[in-house]
C-alpha positions as CSV (number, residue, x, y, z in Angstrom):
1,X,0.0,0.0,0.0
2,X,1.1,3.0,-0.9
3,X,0.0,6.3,1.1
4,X,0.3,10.0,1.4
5,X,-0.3,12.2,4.4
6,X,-0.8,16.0,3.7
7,X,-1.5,18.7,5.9
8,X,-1.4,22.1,6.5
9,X,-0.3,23.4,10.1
10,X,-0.2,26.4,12.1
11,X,1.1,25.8,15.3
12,X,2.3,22.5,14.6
13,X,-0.5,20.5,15.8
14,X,-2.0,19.2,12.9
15,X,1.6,18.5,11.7
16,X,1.9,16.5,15.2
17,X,-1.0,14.3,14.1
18,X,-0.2,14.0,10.8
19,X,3.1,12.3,11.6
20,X,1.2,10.4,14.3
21,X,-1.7,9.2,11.4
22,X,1.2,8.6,9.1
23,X,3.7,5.9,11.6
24,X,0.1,4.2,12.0
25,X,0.0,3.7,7.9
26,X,3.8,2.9,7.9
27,X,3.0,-0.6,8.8
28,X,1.6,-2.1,6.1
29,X,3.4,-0.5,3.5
30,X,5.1,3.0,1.9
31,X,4.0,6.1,3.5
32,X,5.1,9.9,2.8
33,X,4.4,12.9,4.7
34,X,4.3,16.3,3.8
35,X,3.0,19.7,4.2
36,X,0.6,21.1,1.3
37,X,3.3,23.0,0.1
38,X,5.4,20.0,-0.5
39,X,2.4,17.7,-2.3
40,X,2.7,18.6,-5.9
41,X,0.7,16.7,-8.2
42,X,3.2,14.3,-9.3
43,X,3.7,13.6,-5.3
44,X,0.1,12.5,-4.6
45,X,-1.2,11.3,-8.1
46,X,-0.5,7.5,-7.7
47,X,-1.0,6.8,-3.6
48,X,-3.6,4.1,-2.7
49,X,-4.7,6.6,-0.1
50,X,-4.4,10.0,0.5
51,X,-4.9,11.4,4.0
52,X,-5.6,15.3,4.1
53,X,-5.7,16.9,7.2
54,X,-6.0,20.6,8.3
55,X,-6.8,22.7,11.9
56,X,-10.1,24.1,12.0
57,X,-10.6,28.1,11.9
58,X,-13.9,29.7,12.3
59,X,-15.8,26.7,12.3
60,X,-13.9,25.3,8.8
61,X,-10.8,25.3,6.8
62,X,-8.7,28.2,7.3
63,X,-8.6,31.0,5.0
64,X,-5.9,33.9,3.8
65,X,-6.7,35.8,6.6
66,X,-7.1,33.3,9.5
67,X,-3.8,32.2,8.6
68,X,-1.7,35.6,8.4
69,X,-3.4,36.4,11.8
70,X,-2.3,33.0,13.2
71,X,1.5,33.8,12.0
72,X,1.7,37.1,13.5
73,X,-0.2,36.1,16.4
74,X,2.7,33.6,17.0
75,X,5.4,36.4,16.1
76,X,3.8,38.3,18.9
77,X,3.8,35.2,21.6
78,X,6.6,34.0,23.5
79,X,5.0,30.7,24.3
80,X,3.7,29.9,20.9
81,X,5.6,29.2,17.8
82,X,4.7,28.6,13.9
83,X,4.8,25.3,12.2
84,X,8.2,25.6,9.8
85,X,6.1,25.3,7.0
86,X,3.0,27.5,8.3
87,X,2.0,29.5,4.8
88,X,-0.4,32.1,3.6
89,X,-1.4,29.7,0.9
90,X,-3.5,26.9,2.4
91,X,-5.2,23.8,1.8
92,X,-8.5,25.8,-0.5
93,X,-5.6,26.8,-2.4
94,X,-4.0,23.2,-3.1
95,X,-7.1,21.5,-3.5
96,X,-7.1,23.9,-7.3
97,X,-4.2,22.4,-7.7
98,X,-4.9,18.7,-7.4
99,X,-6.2,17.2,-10.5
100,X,-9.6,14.4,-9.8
101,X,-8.1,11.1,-9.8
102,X,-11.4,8.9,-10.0
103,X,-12.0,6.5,-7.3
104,X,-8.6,6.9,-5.4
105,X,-9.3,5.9,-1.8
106,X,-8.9,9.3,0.3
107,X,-10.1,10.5,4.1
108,X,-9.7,13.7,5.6
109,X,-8.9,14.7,9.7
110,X,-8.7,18.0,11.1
111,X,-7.3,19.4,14.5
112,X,-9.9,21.6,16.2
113,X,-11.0,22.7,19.9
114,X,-12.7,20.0,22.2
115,X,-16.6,20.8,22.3
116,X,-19.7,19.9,20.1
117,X,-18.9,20.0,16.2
118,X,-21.8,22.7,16.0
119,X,-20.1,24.7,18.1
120,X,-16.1,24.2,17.0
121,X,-16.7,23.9,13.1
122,X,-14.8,21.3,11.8
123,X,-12.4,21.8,8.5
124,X,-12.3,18.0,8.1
125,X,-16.0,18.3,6.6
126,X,-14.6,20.8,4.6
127,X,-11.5,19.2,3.1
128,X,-14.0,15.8,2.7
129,X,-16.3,17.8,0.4
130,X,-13.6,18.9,-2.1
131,X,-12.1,15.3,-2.2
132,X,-15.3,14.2,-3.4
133,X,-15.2,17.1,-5.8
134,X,-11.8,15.6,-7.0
135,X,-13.3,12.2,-7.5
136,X,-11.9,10.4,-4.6
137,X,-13.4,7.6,-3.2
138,X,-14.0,9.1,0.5
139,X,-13.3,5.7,2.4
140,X,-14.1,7.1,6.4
141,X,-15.9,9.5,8.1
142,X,-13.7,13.0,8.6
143,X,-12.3,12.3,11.6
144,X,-11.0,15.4,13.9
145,X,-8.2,15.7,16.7
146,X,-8.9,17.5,19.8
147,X,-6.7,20.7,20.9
148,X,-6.5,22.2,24.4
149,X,-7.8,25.6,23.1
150,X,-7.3,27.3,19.6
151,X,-2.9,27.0,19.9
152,X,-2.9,23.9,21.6
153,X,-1.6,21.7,22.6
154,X,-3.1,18.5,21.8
155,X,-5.4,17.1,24.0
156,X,-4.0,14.0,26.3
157,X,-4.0,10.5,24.3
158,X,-5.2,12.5,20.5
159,X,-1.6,11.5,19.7
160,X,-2.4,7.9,20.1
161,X,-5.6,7.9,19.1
162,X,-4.2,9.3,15.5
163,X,-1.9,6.8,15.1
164,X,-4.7,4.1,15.8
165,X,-6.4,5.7,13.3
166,X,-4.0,5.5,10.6
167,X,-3.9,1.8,11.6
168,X,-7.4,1.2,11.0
169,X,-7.0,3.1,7.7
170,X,-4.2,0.7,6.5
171,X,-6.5,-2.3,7.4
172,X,-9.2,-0.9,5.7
173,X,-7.8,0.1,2.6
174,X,-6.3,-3.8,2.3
175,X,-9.6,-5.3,2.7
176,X,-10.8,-3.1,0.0
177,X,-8.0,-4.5,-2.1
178,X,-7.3,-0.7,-3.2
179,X,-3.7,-1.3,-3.5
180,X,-1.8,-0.2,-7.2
181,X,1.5,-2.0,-6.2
């Protein structure tokens, strides 16, 4: 099996999870990692599964502005610091990029606030709904990571919890026998 984890990532949390998703895939088969910035088309085009993951902002995916005021909000902090590759171009921005790859196996995860969905937004929703604009089979429910409060950190156990996940992905993507290699 052959996977790829993208994310985008702020304050590193998402980033945190997506490693934590992607050593959960890693043992079944060949897994990359990488930030959106870093997932060109010729990257992503051939995986078995494609994992997308992003942190919530204002109840979805962030946008232009959420992200240059969660940059400069960590140039202001002392206890808070940007994710290396935290960007002004996020993941609405690579999804125009992506071409539709028809009935590759794809699930999205999101890092968000602890509380009720309807209350927190969720960019996992989001980032499912323009995977299925791309023609990806959407194998799972969005699945999202909890955060302390809106720079983290993680919540107790998420890190775990992710990399069960990306277990149970693997699994599930060999019983579908959605393998290319």
């Amino acid at each position: 099996m052959r996977a790829h984890v993208v994310y985008e990532s702020m304050y590193g949390n998402t980033h945190r999870i997506a490693e934590a998703i992607a050593s959960g895939l890693g043992d079944l088969g060949e897994v990359a990692i990488g930030p959106i910035t870093q997932a060109t088309p010729d990257v992503v085009g051939d995986v078995d599964l494609l994992v997308v993951g992003g942190p919530t902002h204002m109840h979805g995916m962030s946008k232009a502005a959420s992200r240059r005021a969660a940059i400069e909000t960590a140039e202001k902090s002392d206890t808070i610091e940007a994710d290396p590759d935290a960007t002004v171009e996020g993941l609405r921005a690579w999804f125009k990029t992506l071409p539709e790859v028809k009935g590759r196996a794809a699930v999205a995860f999101d890092t968000r606030v602890d509380g009720p969905p309807f209350l927190t937004g969720s960019a996992a929703k989001g980032i499912t709904k323009l995977l299925r604009r791309h023609h990806y089979e959407v194998i799972g429910e969005p699945e999202s990571f909890l955060v302390e409060d809106s720079e983290g950190p993680l919540k107790e156990g998420e890190l775990e919890r992710a990399r069960r996940w990306g277990a149970d992905l693997a699994d599930l993507v060999v019983a579908r026998g959605q393998t290319t290699g």
